[in-house]
N, C-alpha and C positions, 0 to 999 in steps of 0.2 A: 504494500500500500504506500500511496505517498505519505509519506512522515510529518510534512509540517502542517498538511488538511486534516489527517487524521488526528492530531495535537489540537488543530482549532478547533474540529469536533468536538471533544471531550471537553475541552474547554465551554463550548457551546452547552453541552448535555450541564456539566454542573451547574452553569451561571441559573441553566432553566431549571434545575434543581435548587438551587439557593432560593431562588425567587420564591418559586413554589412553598417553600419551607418558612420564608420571611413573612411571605402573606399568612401561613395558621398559624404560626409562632403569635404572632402582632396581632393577631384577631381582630373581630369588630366588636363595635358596642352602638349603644344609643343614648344619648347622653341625658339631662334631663328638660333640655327644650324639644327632645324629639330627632335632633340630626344624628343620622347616622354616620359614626366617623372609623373609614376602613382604609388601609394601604391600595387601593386598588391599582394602582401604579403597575403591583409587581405583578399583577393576572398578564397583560398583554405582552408586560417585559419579560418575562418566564415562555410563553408561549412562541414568542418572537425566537427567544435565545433555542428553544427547543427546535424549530423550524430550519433555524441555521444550523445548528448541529448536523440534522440530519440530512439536509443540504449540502453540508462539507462530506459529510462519513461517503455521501452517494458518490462525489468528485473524486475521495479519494481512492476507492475503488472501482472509479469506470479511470482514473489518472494510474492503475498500477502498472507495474511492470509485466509484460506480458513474456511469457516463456516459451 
C-alpha cells in the first residue's frame, strides 16, 4: 500500500473517532431557560474526518504497488 495515504487514513479514522467520543463525553443538556446546549460541531466534523479516511484507505490501495 502507499504509506503516506494509508498514514492519512488512520489519521482520518481517529480524528472521526475522537470527534465521535468528544460529542458523548461532552453530552447535552437543557438549561433552565429551555436552550438546548450541545457540541454539535463534532457530528459533521467526525463524519467529515470518517469520509476522508476512507477516501485515503481506497487511494491507497487502488495507488499500490502492483506485482
Amino acid at each position: 500500500m502507499h504509506r503516506p495515504l494509508l498514514i492519512a487514513s488512520l489519521i482520518g479514522f481517529a480524528a472521526g473517532f475522537a470527534c465521535w467520543w468528544l460529542y458523548q463525553w461532552n453530552g447535552s443538556y437543557v438549561d433552565q431557560d429551555g436552550v438546548l446546549h450541545e457540541q454539535f460541531g463534532f457530528i459533521p466534523l467526525g463524519v467529515l474526518s470518517f469520509v476522508l479516511g476512507f477516501v485515503l484507505l481506497v487511494l491507497a490501495w487502488l495507488l499500490r504497488p502492483k506485482k
